[in-house]
Biopython code that builds the backbone (N, CA, C, O; Angstrom):
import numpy as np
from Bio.PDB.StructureBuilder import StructureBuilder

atoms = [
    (1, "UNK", "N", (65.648, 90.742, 157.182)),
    (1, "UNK", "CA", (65.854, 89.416, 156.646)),
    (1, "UNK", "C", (67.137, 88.860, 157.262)),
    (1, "UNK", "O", (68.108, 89.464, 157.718)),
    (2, "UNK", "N", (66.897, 87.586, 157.161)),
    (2, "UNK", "CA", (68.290, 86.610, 158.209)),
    (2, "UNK", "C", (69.214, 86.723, 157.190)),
    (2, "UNK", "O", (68.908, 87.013, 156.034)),
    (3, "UNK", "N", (70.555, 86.460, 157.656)),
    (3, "UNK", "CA", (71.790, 86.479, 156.711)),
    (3, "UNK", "C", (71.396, 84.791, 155.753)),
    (3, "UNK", "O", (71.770, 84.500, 154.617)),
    (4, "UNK", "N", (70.687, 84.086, 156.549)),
    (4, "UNK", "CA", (70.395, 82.606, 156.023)),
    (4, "UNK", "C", (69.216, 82.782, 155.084)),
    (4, "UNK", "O", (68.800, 81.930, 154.299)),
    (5, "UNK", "N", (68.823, 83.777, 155.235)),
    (5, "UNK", "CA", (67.255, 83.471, 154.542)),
    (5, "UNK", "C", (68.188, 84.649, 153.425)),
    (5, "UNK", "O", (67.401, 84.728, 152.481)),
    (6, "UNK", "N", (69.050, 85.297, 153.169)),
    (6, "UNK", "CA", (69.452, 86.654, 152.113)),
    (6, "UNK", "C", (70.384, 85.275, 150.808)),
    (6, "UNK", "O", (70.147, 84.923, 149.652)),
    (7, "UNK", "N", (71.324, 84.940, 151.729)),
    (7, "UNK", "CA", (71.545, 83.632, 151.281)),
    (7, "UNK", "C", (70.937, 82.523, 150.452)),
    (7, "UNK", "O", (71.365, 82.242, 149.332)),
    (8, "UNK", "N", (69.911, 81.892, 151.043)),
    (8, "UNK", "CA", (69.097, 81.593, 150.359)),
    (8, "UNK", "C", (68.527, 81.814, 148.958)),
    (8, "UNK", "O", (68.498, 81.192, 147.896)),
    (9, "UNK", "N", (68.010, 83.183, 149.518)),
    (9, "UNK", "CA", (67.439, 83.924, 147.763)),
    (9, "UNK", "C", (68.071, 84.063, 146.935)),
    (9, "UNK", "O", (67.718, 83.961, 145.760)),
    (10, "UNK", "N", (69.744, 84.473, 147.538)),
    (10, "UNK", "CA", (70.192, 84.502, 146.333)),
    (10, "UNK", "C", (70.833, 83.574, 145.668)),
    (10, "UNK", "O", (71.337, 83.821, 144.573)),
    (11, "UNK", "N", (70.920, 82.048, 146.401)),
    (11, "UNK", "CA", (71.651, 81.481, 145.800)),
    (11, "UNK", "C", (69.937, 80.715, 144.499)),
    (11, "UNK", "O", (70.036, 80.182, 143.394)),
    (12, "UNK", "N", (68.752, 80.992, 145.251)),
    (12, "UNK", "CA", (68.010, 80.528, 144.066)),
    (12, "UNK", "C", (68.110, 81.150, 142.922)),
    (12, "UNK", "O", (68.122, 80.539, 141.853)),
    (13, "UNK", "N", (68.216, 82.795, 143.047)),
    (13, "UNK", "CA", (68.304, 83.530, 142.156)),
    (13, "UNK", "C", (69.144, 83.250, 140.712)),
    (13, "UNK", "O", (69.082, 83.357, 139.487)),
    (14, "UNK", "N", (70.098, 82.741, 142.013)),
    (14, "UNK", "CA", (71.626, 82.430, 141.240)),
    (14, "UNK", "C", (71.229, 81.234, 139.792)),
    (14, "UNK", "O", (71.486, 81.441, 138.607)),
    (15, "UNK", "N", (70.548, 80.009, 140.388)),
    (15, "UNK", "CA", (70.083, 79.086, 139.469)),
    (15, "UNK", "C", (69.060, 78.997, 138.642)),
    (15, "UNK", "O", (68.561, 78.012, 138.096)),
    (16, "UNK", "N", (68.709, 80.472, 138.586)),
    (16, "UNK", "CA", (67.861, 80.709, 137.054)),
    (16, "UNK", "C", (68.606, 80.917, 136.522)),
    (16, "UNK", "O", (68.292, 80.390, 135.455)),
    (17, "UNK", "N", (69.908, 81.530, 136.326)),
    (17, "UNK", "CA", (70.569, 82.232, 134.844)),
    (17, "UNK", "C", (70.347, 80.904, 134.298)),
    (17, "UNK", "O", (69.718, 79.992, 134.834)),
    (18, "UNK", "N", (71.066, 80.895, 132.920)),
    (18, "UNK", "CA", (71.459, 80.162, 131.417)),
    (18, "UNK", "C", (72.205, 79.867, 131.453)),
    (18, "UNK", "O", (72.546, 79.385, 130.373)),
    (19, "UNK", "N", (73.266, 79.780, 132.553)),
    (19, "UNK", "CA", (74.581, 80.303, 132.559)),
    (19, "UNK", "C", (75.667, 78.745, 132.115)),
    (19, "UNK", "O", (76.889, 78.691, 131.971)),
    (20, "UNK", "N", (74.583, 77.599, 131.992)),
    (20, "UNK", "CA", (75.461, 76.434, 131.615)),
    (20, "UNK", "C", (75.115, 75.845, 130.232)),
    (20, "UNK", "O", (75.473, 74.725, 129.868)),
    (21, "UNK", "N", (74.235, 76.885, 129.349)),
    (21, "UNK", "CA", (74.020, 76.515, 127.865)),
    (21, "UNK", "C", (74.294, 77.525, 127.415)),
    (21, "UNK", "O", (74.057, 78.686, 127.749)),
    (22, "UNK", "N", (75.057, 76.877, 126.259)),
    (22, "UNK", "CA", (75.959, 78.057, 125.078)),
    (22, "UNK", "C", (74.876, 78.737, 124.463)),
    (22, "UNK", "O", (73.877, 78.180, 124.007)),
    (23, "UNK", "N", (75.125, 80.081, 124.461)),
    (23, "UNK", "CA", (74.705, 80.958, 123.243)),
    (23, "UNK", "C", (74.452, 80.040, 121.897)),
    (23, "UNK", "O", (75.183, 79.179, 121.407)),
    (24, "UNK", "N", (73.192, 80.510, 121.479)),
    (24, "UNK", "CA", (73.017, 80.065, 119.735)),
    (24, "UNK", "C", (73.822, 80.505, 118.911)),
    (24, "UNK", "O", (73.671, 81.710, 119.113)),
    (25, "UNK", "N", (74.801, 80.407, 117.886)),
    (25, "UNK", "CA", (75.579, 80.973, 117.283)),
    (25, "UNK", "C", (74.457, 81.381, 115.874)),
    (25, "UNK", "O", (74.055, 80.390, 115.266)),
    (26, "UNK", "N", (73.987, 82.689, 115.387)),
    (26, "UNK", "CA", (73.666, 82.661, 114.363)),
    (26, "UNK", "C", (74.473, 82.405, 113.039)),
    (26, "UNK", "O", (75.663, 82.722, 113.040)),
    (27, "UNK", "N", (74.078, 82.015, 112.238)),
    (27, "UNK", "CA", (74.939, 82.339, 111.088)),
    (27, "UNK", "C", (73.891, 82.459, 109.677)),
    (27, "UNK", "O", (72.782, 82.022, 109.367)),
    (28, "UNK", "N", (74.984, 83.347, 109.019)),
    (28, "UNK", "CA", (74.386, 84.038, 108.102)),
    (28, "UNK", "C", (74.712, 83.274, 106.862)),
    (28, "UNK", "O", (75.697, 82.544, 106.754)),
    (29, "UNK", "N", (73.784, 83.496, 105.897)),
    (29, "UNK", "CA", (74.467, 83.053, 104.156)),
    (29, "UNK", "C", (75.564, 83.907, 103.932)),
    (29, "UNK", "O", (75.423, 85.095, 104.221)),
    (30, "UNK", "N", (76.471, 83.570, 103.537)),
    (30, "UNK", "CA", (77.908, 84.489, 102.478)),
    (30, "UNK", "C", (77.649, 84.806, 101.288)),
    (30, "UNK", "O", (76.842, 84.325, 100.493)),
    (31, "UNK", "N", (78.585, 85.886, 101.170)),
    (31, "UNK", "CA", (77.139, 86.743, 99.876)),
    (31, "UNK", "C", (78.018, 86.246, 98.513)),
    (31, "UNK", "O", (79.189, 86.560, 98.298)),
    (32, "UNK", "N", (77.341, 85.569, 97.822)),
    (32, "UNK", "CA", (77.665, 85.178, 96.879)),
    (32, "UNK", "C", (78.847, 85.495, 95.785)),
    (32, "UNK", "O", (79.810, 84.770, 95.536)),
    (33, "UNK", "N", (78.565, 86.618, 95.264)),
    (33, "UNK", "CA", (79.821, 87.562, 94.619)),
    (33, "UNK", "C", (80.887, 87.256, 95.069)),
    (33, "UNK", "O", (81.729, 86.982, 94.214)),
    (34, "UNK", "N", (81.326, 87.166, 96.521)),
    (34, "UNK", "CA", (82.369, 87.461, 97.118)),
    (34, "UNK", "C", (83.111, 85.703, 97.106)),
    (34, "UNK", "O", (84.252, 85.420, 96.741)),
    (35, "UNK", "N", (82.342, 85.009, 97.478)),
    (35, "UNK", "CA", (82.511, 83.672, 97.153)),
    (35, "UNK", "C", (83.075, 83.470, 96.205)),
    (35, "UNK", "O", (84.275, 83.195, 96.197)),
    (36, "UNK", "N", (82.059, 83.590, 94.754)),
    (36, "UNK", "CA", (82.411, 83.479, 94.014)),
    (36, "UNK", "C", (84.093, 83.982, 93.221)),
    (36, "UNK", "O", (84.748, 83.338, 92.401)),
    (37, "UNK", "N", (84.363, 85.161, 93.761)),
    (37, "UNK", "CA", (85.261, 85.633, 93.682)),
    (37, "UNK", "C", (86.911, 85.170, 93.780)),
    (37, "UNK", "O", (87.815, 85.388, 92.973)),
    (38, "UNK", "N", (86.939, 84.502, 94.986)),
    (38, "UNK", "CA", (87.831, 83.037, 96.324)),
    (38, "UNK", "C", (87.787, 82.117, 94.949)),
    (38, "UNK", "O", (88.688, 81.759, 94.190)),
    (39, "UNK", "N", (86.488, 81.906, 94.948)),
    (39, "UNK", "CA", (86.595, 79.936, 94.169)),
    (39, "UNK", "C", (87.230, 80.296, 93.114)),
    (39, "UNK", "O", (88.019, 79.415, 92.772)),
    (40, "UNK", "N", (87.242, 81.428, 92.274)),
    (40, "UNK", "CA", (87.680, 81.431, 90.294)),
    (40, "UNK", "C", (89.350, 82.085, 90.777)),
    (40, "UNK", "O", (90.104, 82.664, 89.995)),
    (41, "UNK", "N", (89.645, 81.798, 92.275)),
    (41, "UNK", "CA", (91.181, 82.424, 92.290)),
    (41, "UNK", "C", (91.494, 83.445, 92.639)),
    (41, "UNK", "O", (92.679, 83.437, 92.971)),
    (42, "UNK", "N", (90.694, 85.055, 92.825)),
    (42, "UNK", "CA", (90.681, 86.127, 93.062)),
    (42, "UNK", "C", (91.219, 86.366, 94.320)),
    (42, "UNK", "O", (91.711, 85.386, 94.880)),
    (43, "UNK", "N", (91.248, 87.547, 94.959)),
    (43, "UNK", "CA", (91.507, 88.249, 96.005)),
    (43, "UNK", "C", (90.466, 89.155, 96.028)),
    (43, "UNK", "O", (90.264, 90.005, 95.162)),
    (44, "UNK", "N", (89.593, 88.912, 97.339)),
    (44, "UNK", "CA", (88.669, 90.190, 98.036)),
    (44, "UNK", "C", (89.508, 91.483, 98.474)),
    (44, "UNK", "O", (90.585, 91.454, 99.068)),
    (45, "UNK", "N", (88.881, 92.497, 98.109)),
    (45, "UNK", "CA", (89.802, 93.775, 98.550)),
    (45, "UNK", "C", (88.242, 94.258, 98.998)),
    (45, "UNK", "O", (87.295, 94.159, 98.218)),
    (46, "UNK", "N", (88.104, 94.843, 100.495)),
    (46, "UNK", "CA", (86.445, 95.989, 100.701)),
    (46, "UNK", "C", (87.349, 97.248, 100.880)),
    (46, "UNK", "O", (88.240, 97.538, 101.678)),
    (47, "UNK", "N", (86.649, 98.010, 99.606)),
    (47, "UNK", "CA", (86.934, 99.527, 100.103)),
    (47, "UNK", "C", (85.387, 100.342, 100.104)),
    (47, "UNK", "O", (84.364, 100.375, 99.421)),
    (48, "UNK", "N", (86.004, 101.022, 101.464)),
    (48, "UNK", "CA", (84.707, 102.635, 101.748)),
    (48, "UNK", "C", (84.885, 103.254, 100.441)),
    (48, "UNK", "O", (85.920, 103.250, 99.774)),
    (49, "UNK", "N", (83.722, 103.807, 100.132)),
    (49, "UNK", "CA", (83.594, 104.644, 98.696)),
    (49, "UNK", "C", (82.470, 105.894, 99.960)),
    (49, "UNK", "O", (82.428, 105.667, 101.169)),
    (50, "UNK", "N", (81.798, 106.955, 99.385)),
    (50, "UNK", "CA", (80.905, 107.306, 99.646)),
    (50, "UNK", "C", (79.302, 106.911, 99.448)),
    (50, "UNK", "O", (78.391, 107.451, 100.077)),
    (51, "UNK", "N", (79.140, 105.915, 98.497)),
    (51, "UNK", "CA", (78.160, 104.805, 98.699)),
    (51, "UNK", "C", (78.211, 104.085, 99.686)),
    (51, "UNK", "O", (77.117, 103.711, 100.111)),
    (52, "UNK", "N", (79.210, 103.708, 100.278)),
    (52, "UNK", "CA", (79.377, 102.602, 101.275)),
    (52, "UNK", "C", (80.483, 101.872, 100.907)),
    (52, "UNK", "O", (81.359, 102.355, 100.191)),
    (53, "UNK", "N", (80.522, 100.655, 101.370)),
    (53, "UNK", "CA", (81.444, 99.391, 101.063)),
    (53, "UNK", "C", (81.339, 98.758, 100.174)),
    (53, "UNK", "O", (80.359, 98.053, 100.416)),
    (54, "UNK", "N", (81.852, 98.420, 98.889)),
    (54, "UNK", "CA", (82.368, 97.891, 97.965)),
    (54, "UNK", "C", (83.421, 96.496, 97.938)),
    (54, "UNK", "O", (84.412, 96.399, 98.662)),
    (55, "UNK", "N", (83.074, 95.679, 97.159)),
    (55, "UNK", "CA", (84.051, 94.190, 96.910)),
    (55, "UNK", "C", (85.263, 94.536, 95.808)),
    (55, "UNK", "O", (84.595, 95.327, 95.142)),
    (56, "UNK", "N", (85.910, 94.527, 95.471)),
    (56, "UNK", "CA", (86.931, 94.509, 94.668)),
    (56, "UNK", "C", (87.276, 93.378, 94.452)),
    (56, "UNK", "O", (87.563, 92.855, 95.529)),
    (57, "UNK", "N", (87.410, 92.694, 93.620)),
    (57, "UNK", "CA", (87.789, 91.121, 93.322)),
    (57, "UNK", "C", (89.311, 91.262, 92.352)),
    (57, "UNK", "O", (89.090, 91.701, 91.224)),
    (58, "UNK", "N", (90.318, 91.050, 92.554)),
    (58, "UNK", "CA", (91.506, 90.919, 92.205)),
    (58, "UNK", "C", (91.598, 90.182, 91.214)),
    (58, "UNK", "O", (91.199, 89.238, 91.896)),
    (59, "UNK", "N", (91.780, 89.642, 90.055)),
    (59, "UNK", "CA", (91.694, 88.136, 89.507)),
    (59, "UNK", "C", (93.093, 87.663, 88.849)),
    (59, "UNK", "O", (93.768, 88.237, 87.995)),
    (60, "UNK", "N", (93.251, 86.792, 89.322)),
    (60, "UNK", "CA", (94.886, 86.119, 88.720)),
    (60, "UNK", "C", (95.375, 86.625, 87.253)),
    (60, "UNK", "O", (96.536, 86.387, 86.919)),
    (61, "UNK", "N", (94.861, 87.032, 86.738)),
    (61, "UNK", "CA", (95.067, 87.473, 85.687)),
    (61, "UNK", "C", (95.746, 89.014, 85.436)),
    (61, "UNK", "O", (96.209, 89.454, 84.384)),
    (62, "UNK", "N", (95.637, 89.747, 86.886)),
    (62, "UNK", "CA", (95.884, 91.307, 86.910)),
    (62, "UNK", "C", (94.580, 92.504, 87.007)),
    (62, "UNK", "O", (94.598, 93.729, 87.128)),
    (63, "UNK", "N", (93.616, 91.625, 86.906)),
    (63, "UNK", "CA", (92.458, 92.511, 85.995)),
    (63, "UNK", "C", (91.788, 92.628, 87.775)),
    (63, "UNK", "O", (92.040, 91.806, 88.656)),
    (64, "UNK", "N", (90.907, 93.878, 87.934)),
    (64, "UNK", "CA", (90.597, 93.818, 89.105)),
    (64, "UNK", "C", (89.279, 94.372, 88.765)),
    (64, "UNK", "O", (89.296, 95.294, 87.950)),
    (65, "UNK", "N", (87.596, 93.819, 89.444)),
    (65, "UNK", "CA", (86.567, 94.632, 88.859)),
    (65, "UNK", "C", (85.446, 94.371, 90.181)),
    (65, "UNK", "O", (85.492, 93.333, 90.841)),
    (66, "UNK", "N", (84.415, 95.504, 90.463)),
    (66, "UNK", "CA", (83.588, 94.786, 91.235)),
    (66, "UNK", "C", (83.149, 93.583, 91.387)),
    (66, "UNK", "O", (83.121, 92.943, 90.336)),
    (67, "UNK", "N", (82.754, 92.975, 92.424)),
    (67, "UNK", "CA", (82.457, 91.616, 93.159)),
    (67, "UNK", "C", (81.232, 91.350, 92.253)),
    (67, "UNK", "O", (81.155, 90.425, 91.446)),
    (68, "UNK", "N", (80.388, 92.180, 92.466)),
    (68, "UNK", "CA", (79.337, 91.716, 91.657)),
    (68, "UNK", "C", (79.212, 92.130, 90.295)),
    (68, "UNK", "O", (78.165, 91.673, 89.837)),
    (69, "UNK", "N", (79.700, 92.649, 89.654)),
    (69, "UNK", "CA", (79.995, 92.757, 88.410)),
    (69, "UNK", "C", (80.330, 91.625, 87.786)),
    (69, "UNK", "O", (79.859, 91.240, 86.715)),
    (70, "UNK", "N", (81.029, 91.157, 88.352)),
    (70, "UNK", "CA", (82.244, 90.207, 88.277)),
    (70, "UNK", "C", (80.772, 88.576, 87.729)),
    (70, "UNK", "O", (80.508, 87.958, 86.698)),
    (71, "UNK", "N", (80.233, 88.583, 89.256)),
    (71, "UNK", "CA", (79.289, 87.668, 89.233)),
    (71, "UNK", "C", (78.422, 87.330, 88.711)),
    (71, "UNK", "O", (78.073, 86.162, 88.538)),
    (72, "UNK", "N", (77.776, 88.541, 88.269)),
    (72, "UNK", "CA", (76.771, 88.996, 87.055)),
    (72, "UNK", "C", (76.870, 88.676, 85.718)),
    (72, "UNK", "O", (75.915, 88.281, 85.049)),
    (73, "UNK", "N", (78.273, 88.869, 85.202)),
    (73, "UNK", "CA", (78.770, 88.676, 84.021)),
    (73, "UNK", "C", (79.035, 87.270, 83.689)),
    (73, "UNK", "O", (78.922, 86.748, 82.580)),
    (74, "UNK", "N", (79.461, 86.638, 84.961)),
    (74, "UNK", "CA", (79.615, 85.210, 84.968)),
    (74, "UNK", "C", (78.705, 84.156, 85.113)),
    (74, "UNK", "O", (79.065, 83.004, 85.352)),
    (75, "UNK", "N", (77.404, 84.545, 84.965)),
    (75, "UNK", "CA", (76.443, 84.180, 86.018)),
    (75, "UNK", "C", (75.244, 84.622, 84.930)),
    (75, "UNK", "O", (74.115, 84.277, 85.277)),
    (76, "UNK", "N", (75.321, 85.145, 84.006)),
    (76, "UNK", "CA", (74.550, 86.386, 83.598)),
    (76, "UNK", "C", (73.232, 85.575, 83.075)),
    (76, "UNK", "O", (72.186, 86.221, 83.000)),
    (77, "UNK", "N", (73.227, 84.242, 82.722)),
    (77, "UNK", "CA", (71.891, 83.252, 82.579)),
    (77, "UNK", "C", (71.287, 82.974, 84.215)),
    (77, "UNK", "O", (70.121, 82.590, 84.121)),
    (78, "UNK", "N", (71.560, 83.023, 85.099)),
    (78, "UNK", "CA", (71.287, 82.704, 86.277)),
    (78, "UNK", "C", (70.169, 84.263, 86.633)),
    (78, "UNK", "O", (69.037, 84.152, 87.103)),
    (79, "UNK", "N", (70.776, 85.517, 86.304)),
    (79, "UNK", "CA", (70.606, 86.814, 87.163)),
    (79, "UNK", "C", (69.671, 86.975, 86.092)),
    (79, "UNK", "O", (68.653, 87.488, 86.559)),
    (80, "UNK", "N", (69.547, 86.738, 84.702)),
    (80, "UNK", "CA", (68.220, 87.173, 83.467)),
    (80, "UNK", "C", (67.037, 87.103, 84.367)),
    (80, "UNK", "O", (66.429, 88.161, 84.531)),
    (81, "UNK", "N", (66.606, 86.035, 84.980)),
    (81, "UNK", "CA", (64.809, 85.550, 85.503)),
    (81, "UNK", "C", (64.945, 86.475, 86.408)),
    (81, "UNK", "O", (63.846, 86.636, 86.939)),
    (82, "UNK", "N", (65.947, 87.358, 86.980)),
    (82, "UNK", "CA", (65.622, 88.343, 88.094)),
    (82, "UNK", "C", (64.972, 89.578, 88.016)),
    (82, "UNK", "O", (64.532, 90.292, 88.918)),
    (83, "UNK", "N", (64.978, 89.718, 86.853)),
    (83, "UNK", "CA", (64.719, 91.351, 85.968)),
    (83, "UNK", "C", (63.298, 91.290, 86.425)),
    (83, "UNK", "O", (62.595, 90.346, 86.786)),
    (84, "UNK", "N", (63.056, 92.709, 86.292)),
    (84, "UNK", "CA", (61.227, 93.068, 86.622)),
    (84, "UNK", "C", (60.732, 92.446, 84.766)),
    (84, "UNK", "O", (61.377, 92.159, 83.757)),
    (85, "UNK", "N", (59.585, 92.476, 85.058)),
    (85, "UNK", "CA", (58.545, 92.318, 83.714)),
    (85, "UNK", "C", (57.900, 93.585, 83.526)),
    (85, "UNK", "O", (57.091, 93.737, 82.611)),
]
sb = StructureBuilder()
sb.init_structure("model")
sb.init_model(0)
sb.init_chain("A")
sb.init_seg("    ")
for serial, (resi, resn, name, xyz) in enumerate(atoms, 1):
    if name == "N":
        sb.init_residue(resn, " ", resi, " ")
    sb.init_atom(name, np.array(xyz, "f"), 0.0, 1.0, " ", f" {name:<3s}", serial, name[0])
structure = sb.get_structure()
C-alpha cells in the first residue's frame, strides 16, 4: 500500500470516532433517606459495618440514628401502603 493511500485510510478511519459529542451523563435518583436527612438539618456519616454500608444521620439535636430509620419513622404514613398483604 502507498504511503498516500495508508494515509488516506486512516485519516477516514480517523472520522468515524464520536470524538466531537459529549458522553451522556447518566444520572441516578438520590436515595431518599439520605436526602431527607440534609433537608431536617442532619449530617450524613457512611460507615462499613459487615452488612455493608450504612447512613448515619447526625441530627442537630445530638441524637444520631440510621438514615432510614430515621425516614421511616418520619414518613411512617407514606412507607404503611408498602407492606406485603
Amino acid at each position: 500500500m502507498t504511503a498516500g493511500a495508508s494515509a488516506l485510510l486512516i485519516g477516514g478511519l480517523a472520522a468515524c470516532t464520536d470524538s466531537h459529542h459529549p458522553r451522556e451523563r447518566r444520572i441516578g435518583m438520590a436515595n431518599p433517606a439520605s436526602v431527607y436527612c440534609q433537608k431536617i438539618g442532619g449530617r450524613l456519616e457512611m460507615r462499613q459495618g459487615p452488612d455493608g454500608v450504612r447512613g448515619i444521620c447526625h441530627l442537630p439535636d445530638g441524637t444520631s440514628m440510621d438514615e432510614w430509620a430515621l425516614f421511616r419513622r418520619d414518613h411512617a404514613a407514606l412507607t404503611k401502603g408498602d407492606e406485603p398483604r
